[in-house]
N, C-alpha and C positions, 0 to 999 in steps of 0.2 A: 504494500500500500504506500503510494506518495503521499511525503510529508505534505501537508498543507504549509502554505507560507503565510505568514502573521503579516495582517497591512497595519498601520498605522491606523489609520480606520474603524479596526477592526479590534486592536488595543482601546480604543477611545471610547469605544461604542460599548465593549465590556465595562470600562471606568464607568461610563454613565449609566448603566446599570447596575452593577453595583452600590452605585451611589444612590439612587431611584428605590431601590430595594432595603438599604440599611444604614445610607448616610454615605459623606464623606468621608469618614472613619475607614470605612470597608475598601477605600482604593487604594489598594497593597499592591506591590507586584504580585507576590505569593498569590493572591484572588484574581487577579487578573488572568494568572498564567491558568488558572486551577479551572476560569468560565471558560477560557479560549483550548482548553486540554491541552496544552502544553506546558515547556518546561519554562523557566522564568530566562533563558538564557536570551532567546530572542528579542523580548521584551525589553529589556537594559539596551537595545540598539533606537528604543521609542520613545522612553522613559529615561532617560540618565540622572532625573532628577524626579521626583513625585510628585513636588510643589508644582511644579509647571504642570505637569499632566491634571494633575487637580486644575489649576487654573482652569484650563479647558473647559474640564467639566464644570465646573462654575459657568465660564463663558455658555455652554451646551443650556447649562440650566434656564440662564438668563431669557434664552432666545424659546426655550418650551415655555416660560411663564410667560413672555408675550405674546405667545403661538397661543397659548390657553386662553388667553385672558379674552385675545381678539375675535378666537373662534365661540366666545360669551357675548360679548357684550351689545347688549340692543340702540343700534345708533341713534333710535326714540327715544332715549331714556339711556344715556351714556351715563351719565354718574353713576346712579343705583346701580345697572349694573354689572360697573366696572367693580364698582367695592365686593358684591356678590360673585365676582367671578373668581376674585382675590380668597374669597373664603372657601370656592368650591374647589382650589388647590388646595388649601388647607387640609381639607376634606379628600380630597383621592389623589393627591401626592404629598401629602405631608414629609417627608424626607428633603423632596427637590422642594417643598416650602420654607424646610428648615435653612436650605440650602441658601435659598435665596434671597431670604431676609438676613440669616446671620454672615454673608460676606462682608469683609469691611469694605468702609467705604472711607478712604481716607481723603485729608484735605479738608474733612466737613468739620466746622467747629460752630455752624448756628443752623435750627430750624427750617429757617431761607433757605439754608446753603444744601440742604438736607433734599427740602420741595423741590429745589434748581435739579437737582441732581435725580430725582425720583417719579416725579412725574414726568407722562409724554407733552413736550411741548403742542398746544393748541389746547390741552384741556382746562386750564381756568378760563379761557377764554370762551370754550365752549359753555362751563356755567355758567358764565356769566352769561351769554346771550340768552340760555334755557329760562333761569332764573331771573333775567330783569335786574342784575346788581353790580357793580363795577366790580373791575379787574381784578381790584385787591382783595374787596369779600370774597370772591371766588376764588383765590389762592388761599384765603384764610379756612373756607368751612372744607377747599379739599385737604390742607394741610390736617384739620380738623381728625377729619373722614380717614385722612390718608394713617395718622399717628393708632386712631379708634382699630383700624378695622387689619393695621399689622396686627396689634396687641391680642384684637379676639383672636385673628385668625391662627395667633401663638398658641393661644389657650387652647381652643379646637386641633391644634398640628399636636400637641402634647398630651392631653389626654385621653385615657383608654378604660374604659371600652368606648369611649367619644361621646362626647354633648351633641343631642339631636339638632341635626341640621337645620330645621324648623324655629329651635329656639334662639341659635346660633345667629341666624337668620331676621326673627325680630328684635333680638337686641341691636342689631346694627339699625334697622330701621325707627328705633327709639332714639337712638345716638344720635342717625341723619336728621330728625326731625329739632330735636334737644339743639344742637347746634344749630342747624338751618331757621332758627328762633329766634338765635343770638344774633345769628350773622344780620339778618331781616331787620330785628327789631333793633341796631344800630343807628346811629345817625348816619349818613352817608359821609 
């Protein structure tokens, strides 16, 4: 029987499953070698380093949570739900959720600097238009929304046997309301 040849690819694509499956944690060479039934020797010509290969997968992650998120969210009704798609990773990938939220993100040392960096540029502005409120409240209740609905969707990605999605679910829509109150009943 011919050896199979290990691609790059194919390394990476084990990493992200692995990771999908158990965490970060899990992308060892030793696991890698052990998905792809091979020995770990090839491997070390992909990986000379872990951190990078992790990177990757990181990167890999990044690009599934906004694959997820876009193949969610109702362009009628972009806010909601956006936040709701954010917790339904929570809910059936909780690993690549753990993943995604806890990357650092360095550089950031203010809230701003945090939204700059975390939200898809057009979306305060699309509240705003939805909502009838300037630029800046719409950065404020997504900022809001955005801090609210990582933290649930922490609680939901960690608990087991898991919080009914249901519940899950109208807590965030008490939060959006509780803020979108504040944000409203501002002065402008």
């Amino acid at each position: 029987m011919p050896k199979q040849r290990i691609t790059r690819e194919m390394v990476v694509d084990a990493a992200f499953a692995l990771a999908r499956s158990g965490g970060l944690e899990r992308v060892m060479v030793k696991n890698i070698a052990q998905a792809l039934n091979c020995s770990v020797q090839p491997l070390y010509s992909y990986c000379q380093n872990i951190h990078s290969l992790r990177q990757e997968v990181v990167g890999r992650t990044d690009a599934f949570v906004r694959d997820f998120a876009a193949r969610r969210v109702d362009p009628h009704n972009l806010f909601p739900s956006l936040g709701r798609a954010y917790l339904q990773l929570a809910q059936e990938e909780p690993q690549l959720f753990r993943i995604f939220i806890f990357q650092p993100r360095l550089g950031v040392s203010s809230l701003p600097e945090l939204y700059d960096r975390s939200a898809s540029p057009g979306t305060a502005q699309s509240i705003a238009e939805a909502l009838g409120v300037s630029l800046e409240k719409a950065r404020a209740l997504h900022l809001h929304m955005l801090i609210y609905t990582l933290g649930l969707g922490t609680v939901f990605a960690v608990t087991s046997p898991g919080i009914p999605a249901g519940e899950v679910f109208a807590q965030q829509d008490v939060a959006y309301q509780a803020f979108l109150k504040q944000i409203v009943g501002e002065n402008p």
